[in-house]
LOFI-447815 format. One line per field, with one value per residue: residue number from 1; x negated, y, z of N, C-alpha, C in turn. Coordinates in Angstrom, 3 decimals, padded with zeros to 6 digits. Atoms other than C-alpha are relative to their C-alpha. Layout:
! residues N
resi = c(NUM, ...)
n.c1 = c(X, ...)
n.c2 = c(Y, ...)
n.c3 = c(Z, ...)
ca.c1 = c(X, ...)
ca.c2 = c(Y, ...)
ca.c3 = c(Z, ...)
c.c1 = c(X, ...)
c.c2 = c(Y, ...)
c.c3 = c(Z, ...)
END
This chain:
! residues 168
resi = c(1, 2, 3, 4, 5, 6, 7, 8, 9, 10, 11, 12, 13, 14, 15, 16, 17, 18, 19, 20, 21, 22, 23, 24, 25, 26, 27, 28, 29, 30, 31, 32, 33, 34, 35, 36, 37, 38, 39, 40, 41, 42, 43, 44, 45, 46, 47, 48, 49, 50, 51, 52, 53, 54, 55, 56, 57, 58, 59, 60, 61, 62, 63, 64, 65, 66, 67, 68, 69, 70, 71, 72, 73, 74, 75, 76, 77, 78, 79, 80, 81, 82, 83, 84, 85, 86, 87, 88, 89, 90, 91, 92, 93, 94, 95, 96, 97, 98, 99, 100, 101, 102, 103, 104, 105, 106, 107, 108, 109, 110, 111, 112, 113, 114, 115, 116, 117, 118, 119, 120, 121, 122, 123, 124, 125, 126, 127, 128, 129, 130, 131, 132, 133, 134, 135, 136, 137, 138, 139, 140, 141, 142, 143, 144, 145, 146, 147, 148, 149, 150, 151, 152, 153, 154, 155, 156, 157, 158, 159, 160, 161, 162, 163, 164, 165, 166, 167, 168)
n.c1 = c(-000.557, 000.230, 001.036, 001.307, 001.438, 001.192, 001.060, 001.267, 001.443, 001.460, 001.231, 000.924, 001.546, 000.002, -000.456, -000.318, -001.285, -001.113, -000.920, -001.708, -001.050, -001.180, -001.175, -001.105, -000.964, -000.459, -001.560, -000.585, -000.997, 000.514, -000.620, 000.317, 000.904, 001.471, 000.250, 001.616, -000.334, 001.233, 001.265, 001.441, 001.393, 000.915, 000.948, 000.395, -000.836, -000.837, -001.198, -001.089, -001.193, -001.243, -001.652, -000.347, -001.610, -000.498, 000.228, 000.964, 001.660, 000.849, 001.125, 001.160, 001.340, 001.247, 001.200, 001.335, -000.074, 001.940, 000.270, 000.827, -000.193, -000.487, -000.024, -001.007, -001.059, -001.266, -000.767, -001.343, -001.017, -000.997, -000.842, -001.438, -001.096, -000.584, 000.675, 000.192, -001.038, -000.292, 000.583, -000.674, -001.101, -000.033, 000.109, 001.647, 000.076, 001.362, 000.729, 000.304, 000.219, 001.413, 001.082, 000.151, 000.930, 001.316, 000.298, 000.079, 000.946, 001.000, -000.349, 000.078, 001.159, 000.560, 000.155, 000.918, 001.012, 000.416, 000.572, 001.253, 000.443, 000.434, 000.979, 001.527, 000.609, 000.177, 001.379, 001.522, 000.434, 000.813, 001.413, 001.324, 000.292, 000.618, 001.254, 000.533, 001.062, 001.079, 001.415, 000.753, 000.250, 000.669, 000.753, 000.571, 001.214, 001.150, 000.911, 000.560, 001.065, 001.174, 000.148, 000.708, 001.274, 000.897, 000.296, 001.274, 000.765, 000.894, 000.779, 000.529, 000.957, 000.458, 000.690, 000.925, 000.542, 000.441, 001.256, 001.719, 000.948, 000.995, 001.227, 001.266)
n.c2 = c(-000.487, 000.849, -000.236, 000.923, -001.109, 000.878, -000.205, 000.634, -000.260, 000.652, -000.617, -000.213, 000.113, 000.606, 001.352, 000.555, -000.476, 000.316, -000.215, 000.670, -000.859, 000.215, -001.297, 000.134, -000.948, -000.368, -000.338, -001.037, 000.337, 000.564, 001.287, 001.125, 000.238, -000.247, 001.243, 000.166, -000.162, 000.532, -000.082, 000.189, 000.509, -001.057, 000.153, -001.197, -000.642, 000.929, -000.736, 000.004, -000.138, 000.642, -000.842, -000.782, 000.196, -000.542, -001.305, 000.125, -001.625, 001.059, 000.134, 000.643, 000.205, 000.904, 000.266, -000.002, 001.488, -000.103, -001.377, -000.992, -001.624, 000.715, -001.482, 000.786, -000.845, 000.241, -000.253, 000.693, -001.087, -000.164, -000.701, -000.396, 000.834, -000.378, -000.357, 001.199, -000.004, -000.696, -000.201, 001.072, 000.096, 000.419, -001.554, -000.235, 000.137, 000.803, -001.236, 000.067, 001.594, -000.163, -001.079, 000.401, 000.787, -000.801, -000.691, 001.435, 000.210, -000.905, 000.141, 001.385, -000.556, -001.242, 000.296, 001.023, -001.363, -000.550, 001.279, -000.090, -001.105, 000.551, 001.093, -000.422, -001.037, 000.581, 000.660, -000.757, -000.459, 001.118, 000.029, -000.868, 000.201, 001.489, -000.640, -001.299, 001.094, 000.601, -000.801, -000.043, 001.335, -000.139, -000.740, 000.938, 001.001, 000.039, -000.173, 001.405, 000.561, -000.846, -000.010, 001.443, -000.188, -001.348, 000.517, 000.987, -001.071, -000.504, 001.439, 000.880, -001.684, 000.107, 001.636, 000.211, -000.692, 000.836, 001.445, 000.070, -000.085, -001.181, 000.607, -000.359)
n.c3 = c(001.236, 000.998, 000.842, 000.014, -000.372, 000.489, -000.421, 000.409, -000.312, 000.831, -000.998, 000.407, -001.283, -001.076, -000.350, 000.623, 000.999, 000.415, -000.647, 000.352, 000.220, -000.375, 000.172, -000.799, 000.566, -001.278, 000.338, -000.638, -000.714, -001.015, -000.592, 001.294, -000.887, 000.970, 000.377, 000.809, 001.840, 000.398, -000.982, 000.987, -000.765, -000.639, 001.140, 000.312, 001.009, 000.083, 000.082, -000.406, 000.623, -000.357, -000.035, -001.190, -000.190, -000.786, -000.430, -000.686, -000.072, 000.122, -000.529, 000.483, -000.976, 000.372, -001.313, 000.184, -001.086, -001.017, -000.636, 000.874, 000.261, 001.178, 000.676, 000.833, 001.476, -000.109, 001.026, -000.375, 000.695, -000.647, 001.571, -000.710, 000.327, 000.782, 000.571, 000.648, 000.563, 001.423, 001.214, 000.576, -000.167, 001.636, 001.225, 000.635, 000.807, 000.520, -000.469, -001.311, -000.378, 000.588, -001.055, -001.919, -000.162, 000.075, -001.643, -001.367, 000.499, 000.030, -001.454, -000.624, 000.503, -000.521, -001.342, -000.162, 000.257, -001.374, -000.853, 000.864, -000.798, -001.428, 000.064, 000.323, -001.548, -001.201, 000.004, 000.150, -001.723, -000.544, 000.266, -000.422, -001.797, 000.267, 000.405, -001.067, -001.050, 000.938, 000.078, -001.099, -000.351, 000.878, -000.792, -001.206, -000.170, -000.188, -001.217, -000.368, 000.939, -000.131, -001.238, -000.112, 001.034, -000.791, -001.305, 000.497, 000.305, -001.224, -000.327, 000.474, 000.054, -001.461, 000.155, 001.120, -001.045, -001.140, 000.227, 000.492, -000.584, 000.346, 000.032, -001.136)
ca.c1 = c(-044.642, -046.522, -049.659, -052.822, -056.019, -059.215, -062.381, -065.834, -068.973, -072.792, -075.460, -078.248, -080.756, -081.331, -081.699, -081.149, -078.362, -075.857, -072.343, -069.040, -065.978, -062.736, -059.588, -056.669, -053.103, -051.823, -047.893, -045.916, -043.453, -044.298, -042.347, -044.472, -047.990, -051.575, -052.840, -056.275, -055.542, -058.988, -062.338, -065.720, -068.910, -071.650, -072.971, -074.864, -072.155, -069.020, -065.474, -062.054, -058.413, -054.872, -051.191, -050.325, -046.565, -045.961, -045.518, -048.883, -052.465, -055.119, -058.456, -061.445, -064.359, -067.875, -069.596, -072.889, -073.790, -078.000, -077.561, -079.850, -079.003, -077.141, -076.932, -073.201, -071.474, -068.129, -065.438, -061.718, -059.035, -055.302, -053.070, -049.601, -046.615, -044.644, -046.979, -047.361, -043.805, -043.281, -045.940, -044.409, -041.509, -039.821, -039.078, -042.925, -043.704, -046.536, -048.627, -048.395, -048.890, -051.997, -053.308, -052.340, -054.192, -057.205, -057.200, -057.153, -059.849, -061.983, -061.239, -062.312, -065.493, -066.709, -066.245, -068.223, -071.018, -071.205, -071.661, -074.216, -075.784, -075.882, -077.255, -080.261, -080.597, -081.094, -083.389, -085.894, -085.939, -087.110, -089.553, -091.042, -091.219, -093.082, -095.563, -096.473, -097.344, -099.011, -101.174, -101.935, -102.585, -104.734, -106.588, -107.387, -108.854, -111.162, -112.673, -112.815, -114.655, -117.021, -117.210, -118.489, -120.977, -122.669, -122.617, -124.465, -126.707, -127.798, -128.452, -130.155, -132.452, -133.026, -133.933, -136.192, -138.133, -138.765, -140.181, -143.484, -146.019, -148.679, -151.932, -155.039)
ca.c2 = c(078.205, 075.444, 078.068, 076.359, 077.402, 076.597, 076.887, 076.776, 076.952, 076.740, 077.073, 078.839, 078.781, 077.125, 073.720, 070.835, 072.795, 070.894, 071.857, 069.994, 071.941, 071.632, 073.535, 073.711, 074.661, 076.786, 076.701, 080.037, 078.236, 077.505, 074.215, 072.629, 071.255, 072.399, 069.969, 069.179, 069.953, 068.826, 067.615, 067.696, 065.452, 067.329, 068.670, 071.636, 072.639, 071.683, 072.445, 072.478, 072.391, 071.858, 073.011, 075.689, 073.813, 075.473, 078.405, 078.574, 080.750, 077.931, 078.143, 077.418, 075.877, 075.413, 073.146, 073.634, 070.340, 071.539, 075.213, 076.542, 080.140, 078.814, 081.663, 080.305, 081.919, 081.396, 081.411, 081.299, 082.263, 081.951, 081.519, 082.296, 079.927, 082.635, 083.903, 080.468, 080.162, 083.173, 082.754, 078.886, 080.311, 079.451, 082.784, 083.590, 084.119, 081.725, 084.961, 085.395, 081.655, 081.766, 084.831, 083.512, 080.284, 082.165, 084.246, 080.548, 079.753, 082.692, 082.242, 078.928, 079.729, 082.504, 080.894, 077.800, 080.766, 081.761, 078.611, 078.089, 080.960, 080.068, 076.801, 078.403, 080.829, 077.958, 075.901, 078.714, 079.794, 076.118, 076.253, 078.988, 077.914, 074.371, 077.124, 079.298, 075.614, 073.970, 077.183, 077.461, 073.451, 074.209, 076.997, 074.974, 072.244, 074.081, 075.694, 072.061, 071.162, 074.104, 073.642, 069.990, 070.786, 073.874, 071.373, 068.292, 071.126, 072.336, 068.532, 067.404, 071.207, 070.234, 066.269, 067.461, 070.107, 067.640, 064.688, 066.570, 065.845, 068.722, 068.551, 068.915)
ca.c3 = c(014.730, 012.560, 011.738, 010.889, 012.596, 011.203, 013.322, 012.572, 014.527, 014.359, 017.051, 016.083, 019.369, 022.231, 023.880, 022.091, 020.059, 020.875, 022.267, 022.943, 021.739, 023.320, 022.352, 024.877, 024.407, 027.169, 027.055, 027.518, 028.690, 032.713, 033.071, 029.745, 031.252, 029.451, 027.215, 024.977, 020.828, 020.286, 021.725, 019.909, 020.307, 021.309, 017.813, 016.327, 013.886, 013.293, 011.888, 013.212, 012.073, 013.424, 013.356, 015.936, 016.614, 019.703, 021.396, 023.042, 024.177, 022.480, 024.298, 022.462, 024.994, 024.668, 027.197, 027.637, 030.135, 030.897, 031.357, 028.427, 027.212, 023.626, 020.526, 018.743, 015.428, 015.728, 012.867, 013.720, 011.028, 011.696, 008.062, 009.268, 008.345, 006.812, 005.089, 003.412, 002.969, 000.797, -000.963, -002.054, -002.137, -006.166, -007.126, -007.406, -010.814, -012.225, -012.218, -008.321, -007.632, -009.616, -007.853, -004.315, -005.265, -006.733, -003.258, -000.724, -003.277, -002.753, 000.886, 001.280, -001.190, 001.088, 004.302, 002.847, 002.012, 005.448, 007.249, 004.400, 005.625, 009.108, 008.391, 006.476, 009.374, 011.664, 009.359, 008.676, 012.960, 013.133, 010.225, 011.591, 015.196, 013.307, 011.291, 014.211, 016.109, 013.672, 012.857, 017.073, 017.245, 013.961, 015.594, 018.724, 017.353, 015.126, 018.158, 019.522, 016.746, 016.823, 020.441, 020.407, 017.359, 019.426, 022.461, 020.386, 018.680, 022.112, 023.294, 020.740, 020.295, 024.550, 023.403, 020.848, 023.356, 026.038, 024.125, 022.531, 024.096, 025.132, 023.292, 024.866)
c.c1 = c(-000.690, -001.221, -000.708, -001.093, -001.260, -001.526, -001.267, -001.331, -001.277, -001.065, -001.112, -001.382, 000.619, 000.545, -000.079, 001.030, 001.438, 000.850, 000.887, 000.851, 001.236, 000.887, 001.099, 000.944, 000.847, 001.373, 000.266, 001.135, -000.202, 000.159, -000.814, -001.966, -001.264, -000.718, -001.524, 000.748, -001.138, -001.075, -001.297, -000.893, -000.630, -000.597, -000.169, 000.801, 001.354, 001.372, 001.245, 001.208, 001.286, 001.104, 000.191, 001.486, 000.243, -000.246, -000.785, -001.103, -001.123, -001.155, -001.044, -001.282, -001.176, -000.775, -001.485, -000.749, -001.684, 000.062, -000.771, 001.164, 000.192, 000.192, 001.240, 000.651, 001.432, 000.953, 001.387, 000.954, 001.464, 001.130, 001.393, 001.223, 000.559, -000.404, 000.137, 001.159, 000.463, -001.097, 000.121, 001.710, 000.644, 000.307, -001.185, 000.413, -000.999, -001.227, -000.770, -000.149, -001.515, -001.079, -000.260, -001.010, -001.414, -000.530, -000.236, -000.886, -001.681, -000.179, -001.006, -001.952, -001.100, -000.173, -001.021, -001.657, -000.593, 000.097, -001.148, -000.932, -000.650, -001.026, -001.425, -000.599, -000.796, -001.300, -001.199, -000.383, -000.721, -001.184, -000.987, -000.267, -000.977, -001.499, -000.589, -000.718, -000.692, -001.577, -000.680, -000.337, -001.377, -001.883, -000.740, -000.826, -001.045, -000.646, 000.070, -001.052, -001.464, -000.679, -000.719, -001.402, -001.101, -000.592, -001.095, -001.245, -000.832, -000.750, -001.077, -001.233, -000.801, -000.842, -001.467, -001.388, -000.607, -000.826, -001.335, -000.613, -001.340, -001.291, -000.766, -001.087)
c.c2 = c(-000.648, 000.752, -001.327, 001.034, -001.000, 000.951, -000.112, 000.968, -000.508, 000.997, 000.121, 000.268, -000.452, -001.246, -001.157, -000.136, -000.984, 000.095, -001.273, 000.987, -000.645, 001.158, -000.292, 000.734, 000.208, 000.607, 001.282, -000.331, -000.337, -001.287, -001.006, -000.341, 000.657, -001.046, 000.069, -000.434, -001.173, 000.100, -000.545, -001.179, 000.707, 000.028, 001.167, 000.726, -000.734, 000.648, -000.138, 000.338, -000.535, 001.107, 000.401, -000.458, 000.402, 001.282, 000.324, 000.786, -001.486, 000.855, -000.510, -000.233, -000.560, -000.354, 000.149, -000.762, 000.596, 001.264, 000.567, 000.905, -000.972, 001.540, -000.883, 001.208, -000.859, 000.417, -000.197, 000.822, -001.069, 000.164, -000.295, -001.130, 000.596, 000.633, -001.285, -000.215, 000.702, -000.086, -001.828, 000.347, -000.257, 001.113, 000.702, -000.323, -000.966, 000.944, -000.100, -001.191, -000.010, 000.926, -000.257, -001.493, 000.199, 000.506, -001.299, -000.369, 000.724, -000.158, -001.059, 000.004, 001.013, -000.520, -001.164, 000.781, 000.216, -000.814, -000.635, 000.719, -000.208, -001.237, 000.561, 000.949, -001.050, -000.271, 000.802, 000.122, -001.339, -000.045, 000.709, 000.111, -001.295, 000.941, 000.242, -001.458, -000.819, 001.157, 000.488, -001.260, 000.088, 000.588, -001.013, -001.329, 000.075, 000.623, -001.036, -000.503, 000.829, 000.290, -001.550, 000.235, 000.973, -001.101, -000.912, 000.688, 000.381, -001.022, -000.224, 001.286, -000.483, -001.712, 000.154, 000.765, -001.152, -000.879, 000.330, 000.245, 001.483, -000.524, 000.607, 000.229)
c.c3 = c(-001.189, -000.698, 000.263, 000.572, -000.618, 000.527, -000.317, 001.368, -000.060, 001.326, -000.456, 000.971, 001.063, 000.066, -001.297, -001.354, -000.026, 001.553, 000.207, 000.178, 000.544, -000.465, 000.648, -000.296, 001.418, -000.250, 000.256, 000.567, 001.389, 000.405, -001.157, 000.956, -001.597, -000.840, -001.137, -001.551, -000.600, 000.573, -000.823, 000.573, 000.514, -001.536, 000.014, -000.635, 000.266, -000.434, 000.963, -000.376, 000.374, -000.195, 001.209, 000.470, 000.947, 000.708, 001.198, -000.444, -000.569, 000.465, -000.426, 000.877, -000.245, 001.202, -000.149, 001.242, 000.651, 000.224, -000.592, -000.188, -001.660, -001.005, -000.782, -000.918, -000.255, -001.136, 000.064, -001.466, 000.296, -001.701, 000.874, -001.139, -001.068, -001.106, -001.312, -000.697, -000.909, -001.120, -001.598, -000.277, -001.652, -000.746, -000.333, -001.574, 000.089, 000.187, 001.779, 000.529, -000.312, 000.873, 001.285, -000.124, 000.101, 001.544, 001.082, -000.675, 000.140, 001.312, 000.529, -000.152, 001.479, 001.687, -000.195, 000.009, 001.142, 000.649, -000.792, 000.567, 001.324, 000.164, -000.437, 000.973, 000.509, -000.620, 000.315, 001.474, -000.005, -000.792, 000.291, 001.095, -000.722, -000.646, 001.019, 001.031, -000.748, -000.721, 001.750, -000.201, -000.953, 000.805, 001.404, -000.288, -001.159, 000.721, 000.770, -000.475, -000.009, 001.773, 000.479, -000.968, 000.617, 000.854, -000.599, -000.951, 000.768, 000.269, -000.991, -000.427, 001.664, -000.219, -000.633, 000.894, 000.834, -000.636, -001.233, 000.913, 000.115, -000.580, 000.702, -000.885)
END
């Protein structure tokens, strides 16, 4: 029926973060065969957008090829044909044209917001998986450091002992 779908997703843990998306269109008709709409790279994010022209179940698939445990935010919306049509339709005033634009404006706005969103989710989980190992790596090597200084401290306290002589 000529909707548009427009997908969005965004992996926020696990693995390497990256998927491949497939979307399949599964006829209702039995005699029409199953076929592939669209097929992703393998990325962390990513959008999606096509015309629904037939009368079909679409299947959105995410491979996940190594078998990590993946965390995905998924975004599907669905604007309807007829919907579209009356709202182009020429008896609209200027008024309601305006407002329906305003509204696919606010729409569009709000969805860019929230994949915004997501993205800053992700970065911070990583900057604060990079803090948390850079303050253990930190930690560890100054008790390296204070662990070598004790050691040449002791030696050289045991060097100094041994070589006086007793007097007599």
């Amino acid at each position: 029926a000529d909707d548009e779908v427009y997908a969005s997703f965004h992996v926020t843990a696990g693995g390497d973060l990256g998927l491949l998306l497939t979307v399949t269109a599964i006829p209702t008709d039995p005699l029409s065969v199953e076929h592939v709409v669209f097929s992703s790279p393998r990325n962390a994010d990513g959008r999606v957008s096509f015309s629904a022209g037939e009368d079909a179940t679409y299947q959105f698939c995410f491979e996940n090829s190594d078998g990590q445990s993946r965390s995905v935010i998924f975004h599907l919306k669905v604007e309807d044909q007829k919907k579209r049509d009356m709202a182009q339709a020429s008896d609209l005033d200027p008024l309601h044209r305006s407002i329906s634009a305003a509204y696919e404006s606010l729409q569009a706005v709000q969805e860019e917001q929230r994949y915004m969103r997501q993205r800053e989710r992700r970065a911070r989980n990583i900057a604060d998986l990079m803090a948390s190992r850079v303050h253990f790596w930190g930690a560890v090597s100054v008790l390296g450091v204070v662990a070598i200084a004790g050691w040449q401290i002791a030696t050289l306290v045991k060097f100094f002992k041994r070589g006086r002589a007793p007097v007599v």
